[in-house]
C-alpha positions, 0 to 999 in steps of 0.5 A: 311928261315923263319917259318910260320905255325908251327902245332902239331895235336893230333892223334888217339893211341896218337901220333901226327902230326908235321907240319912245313910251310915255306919260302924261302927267295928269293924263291915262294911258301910255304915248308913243312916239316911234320911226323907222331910221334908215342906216343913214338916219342911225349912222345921225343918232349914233353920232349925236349921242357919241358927241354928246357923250363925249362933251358931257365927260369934259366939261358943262354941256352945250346945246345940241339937237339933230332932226331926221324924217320927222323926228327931232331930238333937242338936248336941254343942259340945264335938265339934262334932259332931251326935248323929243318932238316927232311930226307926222303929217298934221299930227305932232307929239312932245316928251321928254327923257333924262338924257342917261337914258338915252346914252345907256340905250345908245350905245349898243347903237354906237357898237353896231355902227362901230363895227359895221365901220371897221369891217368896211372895204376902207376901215382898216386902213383908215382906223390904221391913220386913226391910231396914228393921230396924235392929241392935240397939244393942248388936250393933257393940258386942259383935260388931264392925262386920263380925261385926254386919253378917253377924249381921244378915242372917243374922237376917232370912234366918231372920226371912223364913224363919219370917214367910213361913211364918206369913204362908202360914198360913190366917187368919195374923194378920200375913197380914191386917195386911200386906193393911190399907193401915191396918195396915201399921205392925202388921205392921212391929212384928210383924216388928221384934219378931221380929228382936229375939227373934231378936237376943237369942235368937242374940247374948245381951245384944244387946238 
């Protein structure tokens, strides 16, 4: 089965539209597999392409996969592709599309996500924290100095995306710690720690 049109349309309350047209070989007529993806369910997508990306540029890629309502989206290294298997009801659909593809059309995605994250009540102060997150020691040593840099800001894209989020939750923890004049080096920690579990999970033997 090859892709054709691979498709992701914003929507009203920030979702969006996954689209996927594709053929059978052997068979006629184009297939479809589709959903509708709440902005939660975007906010998903958004993060496995961000870190997927992300591990492809540094090193060989590992495994990864994400499932939402339905739909699950499995990276296969070895050709460099990704396994799409939607389910609805007793009806289940299969394709496959080289993972670039996807990247490319993602990543239009990633802006809108990045955007609505730094606009939020807590993104400036946590994209502040961000900036002041140092690589971890390691990073140059392993990467590069130019493959480093890019590491890292890939890393706090992903760290906003998941803090705002968190930060949006009603009665987030970390939500109380940026409001607290007293515990602003709280939530500075929160922030340090998940950018080093990140680093670690992306660039192994970073940390």
């Amino acid at each position: 089965m090859s892709a054709k049109i691979f498709s992701m349309e914003p929507r009203e309350g920030g979702g969006a539209r996954f689209v996927l047209n594709y053929k059978h070989i052997g068979r006629s007529g184009i297939q479809r597999i589709s959903c509708d993806l709440t902005q939660t369910d975007l906010l998903q997508m958004v993060l496995f392409a961000e870190a997927l990306n992300l591990r492809n540029r540094l090193g060989p890629p590992a495994a990864s996969d994400v499932a939402i309502d339905g739909l699950q989206v499995s990276f296969v290294p070895a050709q460099r592709e990704l396994i799409l298997e939607r389910q609805a009801g007793y009806s289940q659909k299969t394709a496959r599309m080289p993972v670039d593809d996807f990247l490319s059309e993602m990543a239009g995605m990633t802006d809108i996500c990045l955007a609505r994250a730094e606009t939020s009540k807590n993104g400036s102060a946590l994209k502040s924290m961000l900036a002041e997150c140092r690589p971890p020691a390691e990073f140059e040593r392993l990467l590069g100095l130019d493959l480093a840099d890019l590491a890292m800001h890939q890393l706090r894209e992903i760290a906003l995306l998941i803090l705002a989020q968190d930060a949006a939750t009603r009665g987030s923890a970390l939500a109380r710690k940026l409001r607290g004049k007293k515990s602003q080096d709280q939530a500075r920690e929160a922030v340090i720690s998940l950018v080093l579990t990140l680093a670690a999970e992306c660039v192994p033997g970073s940390t």
